[in-house]
Steps between C-alpha positions, in 0.01 A plus 500: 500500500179579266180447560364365203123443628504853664661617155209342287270658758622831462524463135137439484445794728716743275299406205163539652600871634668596147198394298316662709677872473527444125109426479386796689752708297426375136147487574473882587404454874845652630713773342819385677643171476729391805689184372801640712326433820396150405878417396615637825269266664643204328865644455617146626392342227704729258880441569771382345605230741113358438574476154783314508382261789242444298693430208747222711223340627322447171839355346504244799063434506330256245145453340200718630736652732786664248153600285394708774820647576546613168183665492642660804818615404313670212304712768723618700714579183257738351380578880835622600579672161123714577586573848851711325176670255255536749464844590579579102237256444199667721644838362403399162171373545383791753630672184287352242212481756497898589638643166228688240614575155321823354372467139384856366309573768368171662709303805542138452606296789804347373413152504161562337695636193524125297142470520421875395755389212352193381137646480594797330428524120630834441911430423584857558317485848634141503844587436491822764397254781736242431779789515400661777513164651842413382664886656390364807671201474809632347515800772381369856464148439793343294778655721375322793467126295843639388648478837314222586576248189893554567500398827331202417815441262757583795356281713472252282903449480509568845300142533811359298287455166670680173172687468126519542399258247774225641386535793137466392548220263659280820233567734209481235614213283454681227735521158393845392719472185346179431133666534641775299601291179161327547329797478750640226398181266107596571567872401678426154189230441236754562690824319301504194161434667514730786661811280226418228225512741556710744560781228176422361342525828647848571430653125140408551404608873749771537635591136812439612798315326692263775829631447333847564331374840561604813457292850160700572329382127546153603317544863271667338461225218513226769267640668217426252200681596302367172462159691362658846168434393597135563636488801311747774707606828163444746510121281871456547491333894124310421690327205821401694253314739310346262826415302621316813171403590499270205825361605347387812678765696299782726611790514251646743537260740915510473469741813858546561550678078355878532459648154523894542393691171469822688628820278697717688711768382839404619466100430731357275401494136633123559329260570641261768435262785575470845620154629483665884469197667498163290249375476291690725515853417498549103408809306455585186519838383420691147468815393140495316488658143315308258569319193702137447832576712232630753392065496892399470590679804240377669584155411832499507507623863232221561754245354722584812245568769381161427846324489571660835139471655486140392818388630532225785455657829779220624760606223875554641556896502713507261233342292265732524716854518812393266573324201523547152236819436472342128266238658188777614584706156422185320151459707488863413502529146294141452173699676603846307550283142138355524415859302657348203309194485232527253269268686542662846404851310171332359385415847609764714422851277281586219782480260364346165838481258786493689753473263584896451502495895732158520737639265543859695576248762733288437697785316478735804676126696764489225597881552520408873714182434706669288510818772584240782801344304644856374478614905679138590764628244548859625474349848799244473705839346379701794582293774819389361622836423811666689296846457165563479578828287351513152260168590251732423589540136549095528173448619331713231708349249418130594142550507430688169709264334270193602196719525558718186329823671624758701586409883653813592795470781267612813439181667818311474442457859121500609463214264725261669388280762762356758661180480407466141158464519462496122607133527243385695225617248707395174499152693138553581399564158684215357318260771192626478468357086601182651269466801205627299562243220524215795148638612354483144635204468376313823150697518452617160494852332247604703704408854404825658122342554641201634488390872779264486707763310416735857638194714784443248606870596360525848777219525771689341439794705502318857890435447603851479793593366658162592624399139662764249334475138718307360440208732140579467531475108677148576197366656280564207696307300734817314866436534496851639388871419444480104401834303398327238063464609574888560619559119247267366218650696633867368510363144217335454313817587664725342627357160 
């Protein structure tokens, strides 16, 4: 006989010691990363027999109560399917933690690499880093997500699904094919624009034709260095506050969300926060560099800290820890997307004309839209496939056919995140143009300086993760998720 309030305890528990190791890990304070330990812990919670009681129960329960179950079953789904990774899993990291890639004759801790890459104006240089990087991965690193992503696969059918994405689409709710051909309409709509401008953009910083890019030009080009001058790191936390501030939301006195901005040398370049215990014990974590994405990290991460930070201390668990993770990547990318409003630029940096700087924007969000739906596609192939031989060659092919540059085959693996991830931001994204239209349309262009635009949120945050994003889209009146404030948005700017 389960326990099901011990269960939701220990769930709780689980979550608060994971976020924990992953924190001290990705923020550079520990070198090895024990997730083993933790799942040993809480090995009850990761069996097959919980599953499936689980599963009965929810086909029997109604209401609030089959919600939460579902949310459930989803954990200890992708709980029990980490627990058969786990040791691969902290092998990996400790990997990517320790490793140092030697460049001539400088030593580049491994996960410091992308930011070396994405400051560096020399291409040669540029292009020696990014190799050196990508031996590493190929020789020490790749075998071991090898291992790892196939017996997420076998286990997978061992559960009694077909494969990895079935059994993801039935415990997420998801139609990934569905999202694909959604995302497959928004990629033939935006061809012309994106391969017109994005060309332009490469010929005139990097001299550089787009079908002769590589993956390194376009961190490089991302990275945009001509616009630091707008947007100072020692600025970057002082204008979240007073961006907040203005939404009648303190961040200083929001004692339980710790923003660390520390640079160490083995933090991860990304950025990332730290739901440890919600909504007591947030953190929010960055990797400081300067420039723009230096802000949208920043904010982005903010966007979470304060959906979890704000929600109701008397949520349900489930509430709180589980859920559809589309939800805090919406709240996410609403904060991170106030950088391409004109009027939040005019008040917030010293930025006079910000139409060269909008534009840079919003194409550098269609490359990542379009990025996001070619990874959904090779992702569906990936975990569908009998084999993962030659996805490698199906990754790089997928990608340069959406992105129209050079991919390479390198990180067919160590850009996949588990239990299709991708999703969740594509869904994000698509919400996002439709909450921030229902905020413009209640508080006005400028909402982001409106108090009753901070309690509209404030409000929206206290529930969680109890509704998915389509029912939230419901309540503001949409039928559902719609790309179609997305496209516009993208068009308007652009054409």
């Amino acid at each position: 006989m389960v326990d099901w309030n011990k269960v939701r305890l220990d769930v709780e528990n689980f979550a608060t010691e994971k976020e924990r190791e992953w924190f001290l890990n990705w923020a550079g304070l520990k070198e090895e990363m024990n997730l083993s330990a933790i799942y040993k812990k809480y090995r009850h919670l990761f069996t097959k027999p919980l599953i499936l009681e689980a599963k009965e129960k929810r086909k029997r329960a109604k209401g609030e109560e089959e919600r939460k179950l579902r949310y459930l079953q989803e954990f200890f789904v992708s709980g029990y399917l980490d627990t058969v990774v786990k040791e691969l899993t902290d092998k990996a990291e400790t990997m990517q933690a320790k490793e140092k890639i030697k460049v001539d004759t400088e030593e580049i801790p491994f996960r410091f690499a992308a930011i070396k890459i994405s400051n560096e104006a020399e291409r040669t240089k540029r292009g020696k880093i990014f190799q050196a990087r990508n031996k590493a991965i190929d020789e020490i690193i790749n075998p071991v997500l090898k291992e790892r992503m196939q017996k997420l696969h076998d286990t997978s059918t061992e559960l009694g699904y077909k494969n990895y994405m079935a059994l993801f689409e039935s415990v997420k709710n998801i139609d990934f094919r569905s999202l694909e051909k959604i995302l497959h309409g928004f990629v033939d709509k935006t061809e012309s624009l994106y391969t017109t401008l994005l060309d332009k953009a490469l010929k005139k910083k990097i001299s550089v034709r787009l079908e002769e890019a590589e993956r390194h030009d376009l961190a490089y080009l991302f990275r945009a260095k001509e616009f630091d001058n707008y947007f100072k790191k020692e600025k970057a936390v002082e204008t979240l506050k007073n961006t907040l501030a203005n939404m009648g939301i303190r961040l200083d006195k929001q004692k339980n969300i710790a923003i660390d901005t520390e640079e160490r040398p083995n933090k991860s370049p990304r950025a990332f926060c730290s739901g440890i215990k919600v909504p007591d014990e947030i953190k929010l974590v960055i990797m400081p560099h300067g420039g723009h994405d230096d802000y949208a990290a920043l904010f982005h991460e903010a966007g979470h800290a304060e959906h979890f930070g704000c929600a109701d201390t008397n949520l349900d668990m489930e509430y709180k820890r589980l859920g559809d993770n589309s939800v805090t990547e919406t709240y996410a990318f609403l904060l991170e997307y106030l950088l391409t409003n004109e009027n939040w630029l005019k008040q917030h940096t010293p930025m006079k004309n910000a139409k060269t700087y909008l534009d840079f924007l919003y194409l550098y969000k269609l490359f990542f839209l379009r990025r996001y739906g070619a990874k959904l596609s090779y992702e569906i192939k990936l975990h569908t496939s009998e084999t993962l031989e030659g996805m490698d060659k199906i990754y790089e092919a997928t990608l340069d056919k959406v992105l129209k540059f050079k991919n390479g085959k390198t990180l067919y693996l160590l850009d996949v995140d588990d239990g299709f991830y991708c999703a969740q931001y594509l869904r994000a994204w698509i919400f996002e143009a439709q909450l921030r239209a229902t905020l413009q349309k209640k508080f006005g262009e400028e909402w982001f300086n409106s108090s009753e635009a901070g309690k509209f949120l404030t409000k929206l945050w206290a529930e969680g993760q109890k509704h998915d994003v389509t029912e939230l889209a419901k309540t503001l009146g949409y039928s559902g998720l719609d790309i179609d404030p997305l496209l516009t948005s993208i068009q308007k700017q652009l054409s």
